[in-house]
Every structure is written in structure tokens, then in C-alpha cells.
LUMNU-276381 format. One record per residue (C-alpha): chain; z, x, y; residue in three letters. Coordinates in Angstrom, 1 decimal, decimal comma. Layout:
% LUMNU-276381
<rec zati="A" Z="Z" X="X" Y="Y" zator="ALA"/>
...
% end
This chain:
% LUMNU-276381
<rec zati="A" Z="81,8" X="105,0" Y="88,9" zator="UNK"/>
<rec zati="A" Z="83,4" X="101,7" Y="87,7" zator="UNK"/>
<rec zati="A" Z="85,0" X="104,4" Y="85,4" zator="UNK"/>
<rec zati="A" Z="86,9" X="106,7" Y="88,0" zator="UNK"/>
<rec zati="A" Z="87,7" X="103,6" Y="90,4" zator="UNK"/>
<rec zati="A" Z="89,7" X="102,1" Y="87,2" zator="UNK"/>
<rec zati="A" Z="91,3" X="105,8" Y="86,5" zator="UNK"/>
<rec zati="A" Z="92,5" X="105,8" Y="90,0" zator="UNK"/>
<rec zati="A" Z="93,9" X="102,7" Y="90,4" zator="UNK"/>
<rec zati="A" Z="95,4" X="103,0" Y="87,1" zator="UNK"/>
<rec zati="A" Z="96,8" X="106,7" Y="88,3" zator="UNK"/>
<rec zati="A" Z="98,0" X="105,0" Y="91,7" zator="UNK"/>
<rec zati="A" Z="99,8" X="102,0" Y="89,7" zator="UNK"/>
<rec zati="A" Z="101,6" X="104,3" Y="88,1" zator="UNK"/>
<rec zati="A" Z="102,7" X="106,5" Y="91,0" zator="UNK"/>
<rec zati="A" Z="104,1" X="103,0" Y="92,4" zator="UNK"/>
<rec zati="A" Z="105,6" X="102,0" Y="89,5" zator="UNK"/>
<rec zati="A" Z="107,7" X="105,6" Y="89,2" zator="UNK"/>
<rec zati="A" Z="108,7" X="105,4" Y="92,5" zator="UNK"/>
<rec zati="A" Z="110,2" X="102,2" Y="92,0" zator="UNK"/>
<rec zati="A" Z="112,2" X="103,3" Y="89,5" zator="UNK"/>
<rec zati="A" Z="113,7" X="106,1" Y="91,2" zator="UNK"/>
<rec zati="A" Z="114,3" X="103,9" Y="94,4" zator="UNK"/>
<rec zati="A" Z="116,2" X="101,6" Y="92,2" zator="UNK"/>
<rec zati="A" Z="118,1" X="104,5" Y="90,6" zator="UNK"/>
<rec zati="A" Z="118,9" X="105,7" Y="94,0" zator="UNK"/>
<rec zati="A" Z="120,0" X="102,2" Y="95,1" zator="UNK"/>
<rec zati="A" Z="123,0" X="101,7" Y="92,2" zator="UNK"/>
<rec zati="A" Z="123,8" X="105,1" Y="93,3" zator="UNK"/>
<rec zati="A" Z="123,4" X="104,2" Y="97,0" zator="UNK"/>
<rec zati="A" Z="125,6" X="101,2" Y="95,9" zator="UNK"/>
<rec zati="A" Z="128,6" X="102,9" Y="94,5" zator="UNK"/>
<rec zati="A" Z="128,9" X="105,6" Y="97,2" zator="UNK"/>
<rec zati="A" Z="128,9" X="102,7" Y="99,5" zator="UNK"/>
<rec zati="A" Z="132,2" X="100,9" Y="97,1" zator="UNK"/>
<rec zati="A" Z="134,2" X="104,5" Y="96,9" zator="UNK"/>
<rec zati="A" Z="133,8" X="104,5" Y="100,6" zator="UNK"/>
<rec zati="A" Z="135,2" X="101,1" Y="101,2" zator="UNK"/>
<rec zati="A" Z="137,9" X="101,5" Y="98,5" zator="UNK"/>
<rec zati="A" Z="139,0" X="104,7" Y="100,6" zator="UNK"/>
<rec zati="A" Z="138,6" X="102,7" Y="104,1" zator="UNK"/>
<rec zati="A" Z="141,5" X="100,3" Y="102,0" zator="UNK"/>
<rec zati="A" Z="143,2" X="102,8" Y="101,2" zator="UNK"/>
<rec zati="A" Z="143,6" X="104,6" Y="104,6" zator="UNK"/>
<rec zati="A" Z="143,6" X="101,1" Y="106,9" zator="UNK"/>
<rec zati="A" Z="146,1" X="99,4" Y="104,1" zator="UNK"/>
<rec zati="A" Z="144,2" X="96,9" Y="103,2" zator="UNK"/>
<rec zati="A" Z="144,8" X="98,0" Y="99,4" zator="UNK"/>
<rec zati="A" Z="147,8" X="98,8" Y="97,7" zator="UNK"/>
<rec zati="A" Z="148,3" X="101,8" Y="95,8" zator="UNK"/>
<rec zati="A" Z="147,5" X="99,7" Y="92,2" zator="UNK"/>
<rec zati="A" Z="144,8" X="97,8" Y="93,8" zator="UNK"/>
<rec zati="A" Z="142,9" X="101,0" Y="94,6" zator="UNK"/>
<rec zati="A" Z="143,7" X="102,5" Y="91,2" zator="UNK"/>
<rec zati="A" Z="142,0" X="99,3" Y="89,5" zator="UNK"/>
<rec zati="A" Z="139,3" X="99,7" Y="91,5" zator="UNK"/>
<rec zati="A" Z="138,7" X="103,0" Y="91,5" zator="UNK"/>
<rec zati="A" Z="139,0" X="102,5" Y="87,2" zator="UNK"/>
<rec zati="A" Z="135,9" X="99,8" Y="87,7" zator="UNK"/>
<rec zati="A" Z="134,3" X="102,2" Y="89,4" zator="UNK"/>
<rec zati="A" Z="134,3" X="105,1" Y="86,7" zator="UNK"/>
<rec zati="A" Z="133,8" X="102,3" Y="84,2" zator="UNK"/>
<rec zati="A" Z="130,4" X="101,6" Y="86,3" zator="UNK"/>
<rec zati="A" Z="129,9" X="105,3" Y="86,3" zator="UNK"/>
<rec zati="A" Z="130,2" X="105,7" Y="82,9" zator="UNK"/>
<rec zati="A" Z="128,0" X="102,8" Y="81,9" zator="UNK"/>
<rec zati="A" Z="125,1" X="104,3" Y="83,6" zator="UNK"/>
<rec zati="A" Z="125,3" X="107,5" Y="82,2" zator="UNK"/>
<rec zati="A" Z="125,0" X="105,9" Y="78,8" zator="UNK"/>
<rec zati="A" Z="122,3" X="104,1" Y="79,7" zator="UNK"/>
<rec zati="A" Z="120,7" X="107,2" Y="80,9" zator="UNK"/>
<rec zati="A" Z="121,7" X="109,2" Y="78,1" zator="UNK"/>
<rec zati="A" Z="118,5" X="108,7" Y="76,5" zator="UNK"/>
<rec zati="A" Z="116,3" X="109,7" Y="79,2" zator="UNK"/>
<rec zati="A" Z="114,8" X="106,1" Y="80,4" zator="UNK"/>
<rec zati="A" Z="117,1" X="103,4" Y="82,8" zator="UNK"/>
<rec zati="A" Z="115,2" X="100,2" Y="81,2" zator="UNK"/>
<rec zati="A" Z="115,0" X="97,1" Y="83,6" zator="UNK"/>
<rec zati="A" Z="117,6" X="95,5" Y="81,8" zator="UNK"/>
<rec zati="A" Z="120,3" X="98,3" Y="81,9" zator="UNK"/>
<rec zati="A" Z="119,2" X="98,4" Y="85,4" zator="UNK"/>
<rec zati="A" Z="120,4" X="94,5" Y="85,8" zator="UNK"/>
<rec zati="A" Z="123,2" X="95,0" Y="83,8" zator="UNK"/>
<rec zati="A" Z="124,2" X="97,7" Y="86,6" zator="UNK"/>
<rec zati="A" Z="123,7" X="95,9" Y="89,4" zator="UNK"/>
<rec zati="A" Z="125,7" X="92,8" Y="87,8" zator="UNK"/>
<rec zati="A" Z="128,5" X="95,1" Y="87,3" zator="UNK"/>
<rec zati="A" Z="128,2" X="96,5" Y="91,2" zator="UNK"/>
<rec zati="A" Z="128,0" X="92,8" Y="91,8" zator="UNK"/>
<rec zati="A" Z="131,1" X="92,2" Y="89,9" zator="UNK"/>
<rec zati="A" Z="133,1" X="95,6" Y="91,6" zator="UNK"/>
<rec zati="A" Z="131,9" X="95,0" Y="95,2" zator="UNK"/>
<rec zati="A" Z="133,7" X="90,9" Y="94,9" zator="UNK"/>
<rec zati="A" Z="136,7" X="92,9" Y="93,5" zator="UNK"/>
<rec zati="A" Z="137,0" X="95,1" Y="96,4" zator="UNK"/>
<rec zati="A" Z="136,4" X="92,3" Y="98,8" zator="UNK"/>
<rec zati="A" Z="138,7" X="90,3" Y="97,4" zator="UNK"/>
<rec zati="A" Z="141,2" X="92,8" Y="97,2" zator="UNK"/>
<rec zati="A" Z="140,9" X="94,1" Y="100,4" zator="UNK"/>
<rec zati="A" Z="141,2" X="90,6" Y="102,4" zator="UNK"/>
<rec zati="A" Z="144,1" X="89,2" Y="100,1" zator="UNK"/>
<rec zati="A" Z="147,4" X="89,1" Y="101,6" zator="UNK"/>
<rec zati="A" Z="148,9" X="92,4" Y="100,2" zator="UNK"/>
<rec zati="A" Z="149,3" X="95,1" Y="102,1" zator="UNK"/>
<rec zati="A" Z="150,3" X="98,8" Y="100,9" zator="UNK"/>
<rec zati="A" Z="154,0" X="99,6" Y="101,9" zator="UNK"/>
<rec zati="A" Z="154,9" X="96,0" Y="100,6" zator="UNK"/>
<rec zati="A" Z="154,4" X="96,8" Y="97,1" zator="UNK"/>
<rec zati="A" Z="157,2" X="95,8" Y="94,1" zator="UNK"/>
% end
């Protein structure tokens, strides 16, 4: 008994664990959808210039990128997963910043 009561919470730790991991996989991904989106909101309200959105858009294939080498062997560790999110932390400040400085597209030199 004490045997099959271990087995299952062993069985249901795991389960938890796994779903973690995808939710956390879905959440970079949730995260960059969510940064193309507001890099094409500056785009079409004006908010970015045409070189500010191509340097974005750059981080954000860099971030892309990144990932997929991370994945590439079949496991996102907890670490590459931190080093993602620093990076989305670091593209989502950019984009902010970008989009609330004073340039505006049209008044580009």
C-alpha cells in the first residue's frame, strides 16, 4: 500500500513537473508574439521609425534563434529558460523605450 501511494505521488509529481515546463515554453513563446505585436502597433501608429523597428525586429530573431539552439537538443534546461526570459526582459525595455522616445517615423534622417 505504502508502495502504490509513493508510485502515485511520484507519477503525479511528475505530471506537474511536465506541465510546468511546457507552460513555461508556451509563456517565452506567449512573450514574443506579444513583442512582434507591439513592434507592429509602432510601426502602424508611428511610434517607431523604420530603423527602430528593423532593430527590433533583428532582437527579436536573435531571441528566436537562441531558443531554438537551446532546444536543439531536445530539453529547454531551467537555466536556458532564464537566459530566455532575460533576453525578452532585455527586448521588451527596447521596444518600450523605443516606442515612447521622441522619434517619430516620417522624421527620420
Amino acid at each position: 500500500m505504502k508502495t502504490l501511494i509513493a508510485t502515485l505521488i511520484a507519477a503525479s509529481l511528475s505530471a506537474a513537473c511536465l506541465a510546468a515546463d511546457t507552460a513555461e515554453a508556451a509563456g517565452i513563446n506567449q512573450r514574443q508574439a506579444a513583442q512582434r505585436d507591439s513592434i507592429r502597433a509602432g510601426i502602424e501608429d508611428g511610434s517607431l521609425t523604420g530603423r527602430e523597428a528593423h532593430r527590433l525586429g533583428r532582437q527579436q530573431v536573435n531571441l528566436e534563434r537562441k531558443e531554438q539552439h537551446f532546444r536543439s537538443d531536445g530539453e529547454l534546461t531551467r537555466r536556458e529558460r532564464a537566459k530566455l526570459q532575460t533576453t525578452a526582459d532585455r527586448n521588451r525595455a527596447s521596444i518600450y523605450r523605443q516606442r515612447h522616445d521622441d522619434q517619430v517615423r516620417g522624421n527620420e534622417e
